[in-house]
C-alpha positions as CSV (number, residue, x, y, z in Angstrom):
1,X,-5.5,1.1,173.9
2,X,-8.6,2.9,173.2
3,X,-9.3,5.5,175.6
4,X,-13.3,4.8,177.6
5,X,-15.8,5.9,175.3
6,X,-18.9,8.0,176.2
7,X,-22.1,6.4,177.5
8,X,-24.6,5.3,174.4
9,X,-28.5,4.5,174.7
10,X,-28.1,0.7,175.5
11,X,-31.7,-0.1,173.7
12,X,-31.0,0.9,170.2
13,X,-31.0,-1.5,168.0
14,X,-29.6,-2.5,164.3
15,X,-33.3,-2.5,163.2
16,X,-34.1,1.1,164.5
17,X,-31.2,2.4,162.3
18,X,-31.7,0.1,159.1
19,X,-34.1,3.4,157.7
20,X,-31.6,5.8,158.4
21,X,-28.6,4.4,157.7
22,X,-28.9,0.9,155.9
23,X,-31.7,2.0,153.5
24,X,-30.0,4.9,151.7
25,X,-26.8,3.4,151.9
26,X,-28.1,0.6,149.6
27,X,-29.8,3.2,147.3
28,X,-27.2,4.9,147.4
29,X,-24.4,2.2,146.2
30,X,-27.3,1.0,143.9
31,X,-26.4,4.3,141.6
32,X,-22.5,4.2,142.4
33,X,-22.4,0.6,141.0
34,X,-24.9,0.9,138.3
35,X,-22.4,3.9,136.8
36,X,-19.0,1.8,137.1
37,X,-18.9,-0.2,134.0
38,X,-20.6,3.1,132.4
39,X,-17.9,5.1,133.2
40,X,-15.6,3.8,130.7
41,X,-17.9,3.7,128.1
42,X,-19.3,6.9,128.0
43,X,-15.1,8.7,127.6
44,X,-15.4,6.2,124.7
45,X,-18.4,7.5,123.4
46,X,-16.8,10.9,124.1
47,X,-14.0,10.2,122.0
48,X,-11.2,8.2,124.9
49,X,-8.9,5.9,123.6
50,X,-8.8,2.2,126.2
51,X,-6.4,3.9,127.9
52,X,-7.9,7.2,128.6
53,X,-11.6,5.4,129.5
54,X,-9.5,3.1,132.3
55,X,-8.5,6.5,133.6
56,X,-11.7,7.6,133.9
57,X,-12.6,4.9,136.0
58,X,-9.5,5.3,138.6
59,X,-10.2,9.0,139.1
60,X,-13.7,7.5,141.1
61,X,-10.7,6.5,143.6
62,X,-9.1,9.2,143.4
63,X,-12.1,11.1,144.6
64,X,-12.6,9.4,147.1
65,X,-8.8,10.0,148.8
66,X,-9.4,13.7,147.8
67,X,-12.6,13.6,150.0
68,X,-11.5,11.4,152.8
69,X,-10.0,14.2,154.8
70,X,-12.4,17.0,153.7
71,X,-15.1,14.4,154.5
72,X,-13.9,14.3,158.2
73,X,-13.5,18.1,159.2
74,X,-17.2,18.3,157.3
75,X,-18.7,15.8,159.8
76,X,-17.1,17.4,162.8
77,X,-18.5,20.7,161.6
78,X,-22.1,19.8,160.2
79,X,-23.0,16.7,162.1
80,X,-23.0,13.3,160.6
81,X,-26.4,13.6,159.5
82,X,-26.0,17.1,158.0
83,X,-22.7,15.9,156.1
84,X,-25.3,13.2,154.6
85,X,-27.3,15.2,153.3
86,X,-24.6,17.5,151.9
87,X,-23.4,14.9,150.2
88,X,-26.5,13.6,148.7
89,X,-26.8,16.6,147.7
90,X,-23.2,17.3,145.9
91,X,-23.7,13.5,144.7
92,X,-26.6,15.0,142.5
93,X,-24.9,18.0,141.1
94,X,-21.8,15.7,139.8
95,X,-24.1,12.9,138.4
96,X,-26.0,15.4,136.7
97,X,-22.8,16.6,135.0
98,X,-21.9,13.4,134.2
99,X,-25.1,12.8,132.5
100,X,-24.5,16.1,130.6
101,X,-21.0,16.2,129.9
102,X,-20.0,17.6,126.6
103,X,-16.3,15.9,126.8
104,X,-14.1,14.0,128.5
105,X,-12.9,16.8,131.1
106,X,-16.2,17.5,132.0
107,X,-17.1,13.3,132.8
108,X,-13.6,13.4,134.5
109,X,-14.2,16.1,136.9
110,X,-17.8,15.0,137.4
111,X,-16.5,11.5,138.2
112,X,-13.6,12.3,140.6
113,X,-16.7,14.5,142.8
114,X,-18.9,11.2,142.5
115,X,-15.9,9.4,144.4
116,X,-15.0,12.5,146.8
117,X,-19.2,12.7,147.4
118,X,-19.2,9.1,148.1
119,X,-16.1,9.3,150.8
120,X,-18.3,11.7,152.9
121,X,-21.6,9.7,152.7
122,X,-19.7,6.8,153.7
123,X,-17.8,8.7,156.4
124,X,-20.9,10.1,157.8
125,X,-22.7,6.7,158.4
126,X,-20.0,5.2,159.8
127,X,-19.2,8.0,162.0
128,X,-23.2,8.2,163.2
129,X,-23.3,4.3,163.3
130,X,-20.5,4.2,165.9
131,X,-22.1,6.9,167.8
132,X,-25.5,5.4,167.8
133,X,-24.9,2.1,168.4
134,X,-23.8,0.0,171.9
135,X,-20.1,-0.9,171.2
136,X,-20.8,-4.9,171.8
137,X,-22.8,-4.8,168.9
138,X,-20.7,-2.4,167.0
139,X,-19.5,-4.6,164.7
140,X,-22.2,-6.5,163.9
141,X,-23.8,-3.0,162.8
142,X,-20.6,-2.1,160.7
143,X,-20.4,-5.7,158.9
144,X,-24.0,-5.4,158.2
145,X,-23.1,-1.7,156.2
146,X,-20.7,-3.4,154.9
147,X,-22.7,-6.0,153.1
148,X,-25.2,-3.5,152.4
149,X,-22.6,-1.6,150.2
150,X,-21.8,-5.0,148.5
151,X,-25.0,-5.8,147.8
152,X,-25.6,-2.4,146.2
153,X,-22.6,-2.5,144.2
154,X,-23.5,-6.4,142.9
155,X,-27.0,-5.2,141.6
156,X,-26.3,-1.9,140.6
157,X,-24.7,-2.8,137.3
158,X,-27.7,-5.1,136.3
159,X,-30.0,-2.5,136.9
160,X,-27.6,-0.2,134.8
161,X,-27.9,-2.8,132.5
162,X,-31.5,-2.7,132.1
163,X,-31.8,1.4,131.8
164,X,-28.9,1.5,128.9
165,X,-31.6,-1.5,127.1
166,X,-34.5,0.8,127.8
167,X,-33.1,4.4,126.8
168,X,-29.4,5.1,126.6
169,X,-26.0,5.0,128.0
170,X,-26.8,8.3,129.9
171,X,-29.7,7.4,131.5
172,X,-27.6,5.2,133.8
173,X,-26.3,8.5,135.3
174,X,-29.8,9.9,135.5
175,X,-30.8,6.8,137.4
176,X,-28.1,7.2,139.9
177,X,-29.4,10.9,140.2
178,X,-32.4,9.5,141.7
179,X,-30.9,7.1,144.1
180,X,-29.0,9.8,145.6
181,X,-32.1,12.2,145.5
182,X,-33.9,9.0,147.2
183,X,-30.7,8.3,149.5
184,X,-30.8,12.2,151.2
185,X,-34.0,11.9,151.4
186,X,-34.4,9.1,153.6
187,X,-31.9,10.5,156.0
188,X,-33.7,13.6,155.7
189,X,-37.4,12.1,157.3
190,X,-36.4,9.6,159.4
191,X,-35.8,10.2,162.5
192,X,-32.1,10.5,164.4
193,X,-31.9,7.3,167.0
194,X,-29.1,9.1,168.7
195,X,-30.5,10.3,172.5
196,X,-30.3,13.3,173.9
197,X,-26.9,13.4,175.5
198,X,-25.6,12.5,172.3
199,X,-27.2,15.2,170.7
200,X,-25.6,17.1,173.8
201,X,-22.2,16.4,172.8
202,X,-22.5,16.7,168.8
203,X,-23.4,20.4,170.0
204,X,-20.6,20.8,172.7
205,X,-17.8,19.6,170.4
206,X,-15.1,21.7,169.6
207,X,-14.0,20.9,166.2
208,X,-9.8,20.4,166.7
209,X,-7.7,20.7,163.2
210,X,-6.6,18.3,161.4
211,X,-3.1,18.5,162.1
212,X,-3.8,18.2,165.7
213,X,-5.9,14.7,165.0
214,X,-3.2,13.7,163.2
215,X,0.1,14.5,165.6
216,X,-1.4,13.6,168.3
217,X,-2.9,9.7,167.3
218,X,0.6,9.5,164.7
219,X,1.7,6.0,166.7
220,X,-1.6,4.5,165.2
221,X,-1.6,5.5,162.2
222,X,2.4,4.3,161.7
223,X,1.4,1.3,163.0
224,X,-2.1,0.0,162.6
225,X,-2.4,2.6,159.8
226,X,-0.5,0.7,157.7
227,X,-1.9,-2.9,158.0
228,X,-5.5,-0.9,157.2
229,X,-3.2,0.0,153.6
230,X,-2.3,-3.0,153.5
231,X,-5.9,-4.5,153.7
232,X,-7.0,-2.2,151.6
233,X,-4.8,-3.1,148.8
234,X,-5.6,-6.8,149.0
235,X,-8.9,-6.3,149.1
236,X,-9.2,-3.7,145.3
237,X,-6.6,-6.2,143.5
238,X,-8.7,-9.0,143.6
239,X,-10.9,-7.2,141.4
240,X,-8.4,-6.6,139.1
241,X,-6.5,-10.2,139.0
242,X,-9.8,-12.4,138.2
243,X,-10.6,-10.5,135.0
244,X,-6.7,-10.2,134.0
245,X,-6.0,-13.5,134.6
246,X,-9.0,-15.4,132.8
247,X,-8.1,-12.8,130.1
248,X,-4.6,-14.7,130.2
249,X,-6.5,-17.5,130.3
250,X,-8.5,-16.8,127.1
251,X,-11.7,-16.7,128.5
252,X,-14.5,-14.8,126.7
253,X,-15.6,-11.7,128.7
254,X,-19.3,-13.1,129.5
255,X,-17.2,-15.9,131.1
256,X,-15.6,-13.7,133.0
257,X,-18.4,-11.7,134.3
258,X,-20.3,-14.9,135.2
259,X,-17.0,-15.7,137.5
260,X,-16.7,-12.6,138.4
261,X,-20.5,-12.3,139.6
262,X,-19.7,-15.9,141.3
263,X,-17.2,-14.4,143.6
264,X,-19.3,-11.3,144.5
265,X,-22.5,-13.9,145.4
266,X,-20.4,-15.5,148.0
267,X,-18.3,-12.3,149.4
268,X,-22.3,-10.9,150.2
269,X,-23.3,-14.2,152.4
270,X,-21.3,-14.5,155.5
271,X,-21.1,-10.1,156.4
272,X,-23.2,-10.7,159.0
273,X,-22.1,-14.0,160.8
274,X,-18.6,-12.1,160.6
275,X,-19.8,-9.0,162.7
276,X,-21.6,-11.4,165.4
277,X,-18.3,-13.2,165.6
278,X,-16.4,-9.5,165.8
279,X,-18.6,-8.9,168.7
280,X,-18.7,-12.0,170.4
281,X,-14.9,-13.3,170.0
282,X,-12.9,-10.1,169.6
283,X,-11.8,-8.7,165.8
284,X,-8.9,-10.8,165.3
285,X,-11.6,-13.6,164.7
286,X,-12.2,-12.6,161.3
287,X,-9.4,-10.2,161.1
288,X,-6.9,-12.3,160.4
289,X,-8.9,-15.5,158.8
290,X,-9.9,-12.9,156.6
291,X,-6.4,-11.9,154.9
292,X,-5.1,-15.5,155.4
293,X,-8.1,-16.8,153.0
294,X,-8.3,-14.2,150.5
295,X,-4.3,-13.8,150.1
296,X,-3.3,-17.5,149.9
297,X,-6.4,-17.7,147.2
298,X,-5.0,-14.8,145.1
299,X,-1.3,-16.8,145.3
300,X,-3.4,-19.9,144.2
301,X,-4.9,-18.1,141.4
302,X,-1.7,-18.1,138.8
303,X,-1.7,-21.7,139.5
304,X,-4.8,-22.4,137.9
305,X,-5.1,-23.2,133.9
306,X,-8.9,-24.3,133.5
307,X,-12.1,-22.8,134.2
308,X,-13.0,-24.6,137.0
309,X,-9.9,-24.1,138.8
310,X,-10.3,-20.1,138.4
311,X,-14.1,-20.3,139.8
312,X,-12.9,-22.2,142.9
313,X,-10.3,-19.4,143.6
314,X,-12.6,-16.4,143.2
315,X,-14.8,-18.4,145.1
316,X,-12.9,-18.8,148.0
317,X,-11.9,-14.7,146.9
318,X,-15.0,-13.8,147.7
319,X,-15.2,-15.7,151.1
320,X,-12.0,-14.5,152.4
321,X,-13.3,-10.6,151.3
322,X,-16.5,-11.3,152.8
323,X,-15.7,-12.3,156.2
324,X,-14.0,-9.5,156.3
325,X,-16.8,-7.3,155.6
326,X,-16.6,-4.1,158.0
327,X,-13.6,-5.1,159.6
328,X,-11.9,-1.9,158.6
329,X,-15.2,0.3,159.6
330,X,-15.0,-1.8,163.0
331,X,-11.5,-1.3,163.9
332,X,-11.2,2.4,162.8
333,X,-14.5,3.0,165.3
334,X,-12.6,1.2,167.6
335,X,-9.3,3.2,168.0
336,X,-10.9,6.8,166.9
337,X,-11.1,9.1,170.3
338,X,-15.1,10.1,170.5
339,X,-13.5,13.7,171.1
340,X,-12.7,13.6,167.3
341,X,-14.0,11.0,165.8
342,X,-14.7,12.3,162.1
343,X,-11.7,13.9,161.8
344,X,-9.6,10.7,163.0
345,X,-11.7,8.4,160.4
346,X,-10.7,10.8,157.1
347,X,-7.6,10.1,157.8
348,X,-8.1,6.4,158.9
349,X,-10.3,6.1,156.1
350,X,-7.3,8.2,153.7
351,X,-5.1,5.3,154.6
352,X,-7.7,2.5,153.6
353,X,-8.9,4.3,150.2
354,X,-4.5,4.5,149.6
355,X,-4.5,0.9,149.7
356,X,-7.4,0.6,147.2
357,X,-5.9,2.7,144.9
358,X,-2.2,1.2,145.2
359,X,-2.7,-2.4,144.9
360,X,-4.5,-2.7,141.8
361,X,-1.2,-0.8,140.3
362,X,1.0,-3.5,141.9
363,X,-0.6,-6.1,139.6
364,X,-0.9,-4.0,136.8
365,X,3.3,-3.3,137.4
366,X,4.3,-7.0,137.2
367,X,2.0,-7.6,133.7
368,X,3.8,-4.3,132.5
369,X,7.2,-6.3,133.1
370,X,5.9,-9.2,131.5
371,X,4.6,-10.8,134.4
372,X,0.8,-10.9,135.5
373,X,1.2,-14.2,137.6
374,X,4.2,-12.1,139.8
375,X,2.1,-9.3,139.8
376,X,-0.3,-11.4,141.5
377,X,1.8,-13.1,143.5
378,X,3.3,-10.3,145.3
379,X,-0.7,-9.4,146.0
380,X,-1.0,-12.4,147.8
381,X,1.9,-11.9,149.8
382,X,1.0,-8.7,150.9
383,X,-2.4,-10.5,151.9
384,X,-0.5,-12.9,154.4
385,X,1.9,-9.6,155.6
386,X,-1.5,-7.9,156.5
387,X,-2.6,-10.9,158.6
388,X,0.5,-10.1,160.7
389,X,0.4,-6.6,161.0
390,X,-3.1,-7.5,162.2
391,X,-2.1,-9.7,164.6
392,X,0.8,-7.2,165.5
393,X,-1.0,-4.0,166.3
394,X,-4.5,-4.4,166.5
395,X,-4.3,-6.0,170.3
396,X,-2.5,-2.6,171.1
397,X,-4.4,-0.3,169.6
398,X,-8.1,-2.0,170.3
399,X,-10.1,-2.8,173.9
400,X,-11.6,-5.8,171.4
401,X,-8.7,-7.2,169.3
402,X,-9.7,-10.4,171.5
403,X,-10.8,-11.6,174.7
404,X,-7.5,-11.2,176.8
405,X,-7.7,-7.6,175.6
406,X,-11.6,-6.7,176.6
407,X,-10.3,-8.7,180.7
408,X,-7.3,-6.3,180.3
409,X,-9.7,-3.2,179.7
410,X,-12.1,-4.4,182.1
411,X,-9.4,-5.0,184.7
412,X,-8.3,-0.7,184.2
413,X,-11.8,0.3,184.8
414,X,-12.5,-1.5,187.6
């Protein structure tokens, strides 16, 4: 179980955070999204075969595993803040030489910074969030980031959309300059919620290596660690199965993208709902209803052969995913000793971003051996086997898995 965690100012609210935290983060996902479907593109322009420009697009993930770790032992160093701005900062730099890149190396190495940039910014406001905010409303305040992130990444592209219209395919790269320009500075003025003892402490912290972290809280991570992969993969291969399979399917791409934007609609309604029942009920409330939905709707999805039938499973997609917003955010704030938080959520976070990047090549594994619908399959299935490991670990791990766990933490304190 968690160990008892520091005393935190009782009255702040999610409101007296939404500046400093919510705010940038939605600018700042604004220009991550707007630049995803760009990617791809622009190595075409530059002279990428298919192949090549889907590469391009996976090294964003592969940035952000490079930077999950560095991101930590930078937020223990700087402050979470500080590691913000740093990465608002960076974020700038790489767009830029995106924006400027004379060939495909340049885009690539740009791009893979963009992800490893966007591992500390998300880090850093995770890390401050669970600092700042009262732990009964902890993941309420992690959901809602959550769905802030989503809703940045559903309207970015349509703002992207609207820049390459107005002045070129580069531009959308100088527009996600700004929002990161905008992003650090909106951390930069507003001012920091957290009180004075926790100011006390970000001072009086001793940053321990990484190594340490990781020996020394290696039960969690061979547990709980790998039902996090586990979510994580679920939750990146259903972006990959709706378009391959209505591709099967023989739908047009505009088809596609209307069912695609379907499914995102819905995962951006219920983030909230989901945290307040995270706070009130315990996580394994929408933990495990979570992975239940979305995997038996991904094994549903080979089943289908019409239109209508696809929309129905992406909707109920982008419910399972969206109950589930934060959950990860929640439980990793959960577990992580204060002592060393950062450091202990790059590597929780390391094991997350794994996931993300492994389960999309799951599917694309079973259409390489001539079978999409197996690749998808197997998805699902993993969906259902991180429901258990859910139900497995996170009631020994977490003080809020559920209520018998919160009497049983309450019971040791008093």
């Amino acid at each position: 179980m968690t160990s008892s965690e520091p005393p935190q100012r009782p009255e702040v609210e999610l409101r007296e955070v939404a500046r400093g935290v919510y705010a940038p983060a939605l600018v700042f996902e604004i220009g991550v999204g707007a630049i995803m479907p760009i990617i791809p593109l622009s190595a075409v322009a530059l002279g990428a075969n298919l192949a090549a420009a889907g590469l391009l697009v996976a090294l964003l993930g592969v940035g952000q595993i490079v930077g999950d770790v560095p991101a930590g032992v930078l937020a223990a160093r700087i402050g979470d803040r500080r590691a913000m701005l740093v990465a608002a900062a960076l974020s700038v730099l790489a767009l830029t030489g995106c924006a400027l890149a004379p060939n495909m190396w340049v885009l690539g190495a740009g791009v893979v910074c963009v992800g490893a940039t966007n591992a500390v910014f998300t880090l850093a406001r995770q890390s401050y969030l669970t600092e700042v905010i009262p732990v009964l409303k902890r993941a309420r305040a992690l959901s809602t980031l959550g769905g802030v992130q989503r809703i940045g990444a559903f309207i970015g592209p349509f703002i992207g959309a609207g820049v390459v219209h107005l002045v070129a395919l580069n531009g959308v790269y100088w527009l996600a300059v700004l929002t990161s320009l905008v992003a650090g500075l909106v951390v930069l003025v507003v001012p920091d919620v957290a009180g004075a003892e926790a100011v006390r402490r970000r001072h009086a912290a001793v940053t321990v290596p990484m190594r340490t972290v990781l020996r020394q809280n290696a039960r969690v991570f061979l547990t709980l660690g790998f039902a996090v992969m586990a979510v994580g993969a679920v939750r990146a291969s259903r972006q990959v199965v709706l378009p391959l399979w209505s591709e099967q399917l023989g739908f047009s791409p505009a088809t596609t993208s209307i069912v695609f934007g379907i499914s995102g609609a819905v995962d951006m309604l219920l983030f909230y709902p989901a945290g307040r029942v995270m706070d009130r009920r315990g996580r394994l409330w929408v933990a495990i209803p979570s992975m239940v939905v979305l995997g038996c709707a991904i094994l549903a999805l080979p089943m289908t052969t019409t239109l209508a039938g696809v929309t129905v499973a992406a909707m109920v997609m982008g419910l399972g995913n969206g109950i589930g917003a934060g959950i990860l955010m929640t439980l990793g704030a959960d577990v992580a000793p204060a002592a060393v938080r950062p450091q202990f959520l790059g590597i929780w976070r390391l094991f997350s971003d794994a996931g993300v990047a492994g389960g999309p090549l799951v599917v694309a594994a079973g259409a390489a051996l001539g079978s999409l619908a197996a690749g998808i399959a197997a998805m699902g299935a993993v969906g259902l086997l991180a429901a258990g490991g859910l139900a497995r670990w996170v009631p020994r791990w977490s003080d809020h898995a559920n209520a018998t766990t919160r009497r049983r933490a309450a019971e040791r304190e008093s």
